[in-house]
N, C-alpha and C positions, 0 to 999 in steps of 0.2 A: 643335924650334926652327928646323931648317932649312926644313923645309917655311912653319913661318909668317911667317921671315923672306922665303924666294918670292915669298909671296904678298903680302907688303907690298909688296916690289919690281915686282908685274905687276899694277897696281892698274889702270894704264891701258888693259889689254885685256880690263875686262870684272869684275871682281872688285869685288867693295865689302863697308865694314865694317858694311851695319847689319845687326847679330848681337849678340843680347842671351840669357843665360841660358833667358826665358821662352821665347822663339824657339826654340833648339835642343833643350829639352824637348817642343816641339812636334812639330819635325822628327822628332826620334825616335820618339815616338808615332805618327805618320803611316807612316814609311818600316818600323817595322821592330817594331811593333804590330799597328797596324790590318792592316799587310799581308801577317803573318805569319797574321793569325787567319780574315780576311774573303777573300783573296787580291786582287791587284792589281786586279783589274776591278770590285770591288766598294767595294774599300778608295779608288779614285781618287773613289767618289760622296761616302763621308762625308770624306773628307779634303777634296774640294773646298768640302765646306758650311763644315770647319773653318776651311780657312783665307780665305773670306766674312765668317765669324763674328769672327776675329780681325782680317781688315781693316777692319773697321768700329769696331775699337777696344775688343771685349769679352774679357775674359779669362774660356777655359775651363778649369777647375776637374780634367776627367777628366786631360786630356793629363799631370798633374802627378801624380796616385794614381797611374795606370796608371805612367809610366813609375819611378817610386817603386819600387812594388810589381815589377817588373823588376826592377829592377839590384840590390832589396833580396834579393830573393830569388840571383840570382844572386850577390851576396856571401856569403851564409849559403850558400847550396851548396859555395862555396868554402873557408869554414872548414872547413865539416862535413867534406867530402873531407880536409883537413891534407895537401895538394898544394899546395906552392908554386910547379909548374911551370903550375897551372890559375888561382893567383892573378898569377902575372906572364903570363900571354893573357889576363884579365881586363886588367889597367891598360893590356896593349898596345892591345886594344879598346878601350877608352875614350880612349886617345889619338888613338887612330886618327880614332876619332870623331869628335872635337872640333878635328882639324888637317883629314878633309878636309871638311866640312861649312862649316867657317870659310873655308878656299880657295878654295869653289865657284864659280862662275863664277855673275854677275845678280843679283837682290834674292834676299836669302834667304829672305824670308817666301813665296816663292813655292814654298821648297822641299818646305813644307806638303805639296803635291800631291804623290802618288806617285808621279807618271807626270812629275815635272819634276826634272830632275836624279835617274831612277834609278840611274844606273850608280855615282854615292856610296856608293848604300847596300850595293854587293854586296860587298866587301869586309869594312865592320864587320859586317854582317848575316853571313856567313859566320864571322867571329872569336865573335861573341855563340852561335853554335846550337854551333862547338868546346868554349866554356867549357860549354852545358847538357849536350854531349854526355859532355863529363868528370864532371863532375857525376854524370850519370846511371850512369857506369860506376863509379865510387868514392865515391860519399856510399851512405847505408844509411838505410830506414825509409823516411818520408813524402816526404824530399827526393827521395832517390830517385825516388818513384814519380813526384812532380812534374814534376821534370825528365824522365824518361822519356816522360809524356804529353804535355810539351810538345815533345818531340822527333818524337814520333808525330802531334800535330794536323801541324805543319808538314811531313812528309812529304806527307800525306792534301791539305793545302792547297794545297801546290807538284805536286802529281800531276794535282787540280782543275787549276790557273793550268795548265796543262800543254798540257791537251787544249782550252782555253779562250782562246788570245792574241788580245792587241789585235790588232784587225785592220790597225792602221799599224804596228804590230812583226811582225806574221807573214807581210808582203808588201813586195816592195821592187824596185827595178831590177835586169835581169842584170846580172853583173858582164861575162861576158865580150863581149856585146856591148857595154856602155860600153868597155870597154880596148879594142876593135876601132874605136869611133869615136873615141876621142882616139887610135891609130895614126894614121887618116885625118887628122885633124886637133889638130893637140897642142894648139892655143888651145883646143876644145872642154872644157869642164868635165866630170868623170866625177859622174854623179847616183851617190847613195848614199844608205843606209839613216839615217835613218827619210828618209821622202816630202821632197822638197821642200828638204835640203840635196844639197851641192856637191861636189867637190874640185878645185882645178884646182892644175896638177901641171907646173914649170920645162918649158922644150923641151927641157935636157937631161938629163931623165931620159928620152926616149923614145931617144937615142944611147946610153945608160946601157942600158937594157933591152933594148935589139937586142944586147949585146955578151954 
């Protein structure tokens, strides 16, 4: 509640509500689906087509099984273990979820893209692999093996994405010659990661960082 009353309150810098159910079943299929399974550099191709496919005003059908099939299974994981410390990191995730996804910053249908607004999804995405990973250690039988394998593609995936980054994530400005030039000059803006943003930083933090 506090976070989404925030975000009500900082509407004018950038925030907006159009976020509808079918949207963020979207989102999550994009962010923490496709890009668990295909890895990011693959997953930003058919995510891009998805979210084409959706601006155009067509509703697809997968984004709704798949993420169904998800969070169905990760429930039934949850009973089957009879941990209630694994069913309360489930609803924390799913809050999690649905407070920062709704707060994010621009149109949200653009969150579609994997590569637009990553940094959302590494929190939930790290709360959802905790819950398969409990799962995997305390349920027995087929769940088990589920959850294990799905723990094991997503190493094997994240290992790929690994050796693989985008080339506008895996290169960027030095740092310490930007801090040397805004020494020189404190109006100077410091470039910073990714390409092509900014930071520009009061004069008195340069009196601040000499002391």
């Amino acid at each position: 509640m506090l976070q989404v009353s925030l975000v009500l309150l900082q509407l004018r810098v950038g925030r907006e509500l159009d976020f509808t159910p079918y949207l963020l079943v979207c989102i999550i299929y994009s962010k923490h689906i496709l890009a668990a399974i295909y890895g990011r550099l693959h997953a930003d191709e058919l995510s891009r087509d998805l979210l084409h496919y959706i601006d155009g005003g067509h509703v697809a059908f997968v984004p709704l099984v798949a993420v169904a099939m998800l969070f169905g299974f990760l429930a039934w994981g949850v009973l089957a273990s009879k941990r209630s410390d694994l069913a309360w990191l489930l609803a924390f995730a799913i809050v999690l979820i649905l407070g920062t996804y709704f707060g994010a910053f621009g149109k949200k249908i653009n969150l579609i893209h994997t590569s637009t607004g990553a940094r959302y999804a590494v929190a939930p995405g790290i709360l959802l692999a905790l819950v398969a990973f409990g799962i995997a250690r305390t349920a027995a039988g087929y769940t088990r093996a589920a959850a294990t394998a799905m723990l094991a593609w997503l190493l094997v995936a994240g290992a790929w994405a690994y050796f693989r980054p985008d080339p506008q994530a895996a290169h960027g400005p030095d740092w310490r010659s930007e801090v040397q030039a805004w020494r020189h000059d404190p109006s100077a803006p410091l470039q910073v990661w990714p390409r092509g943003w900014a930071m520009h930083l009061p004069r008195t933090a340069r009196r601040e960082a000499a002391l």
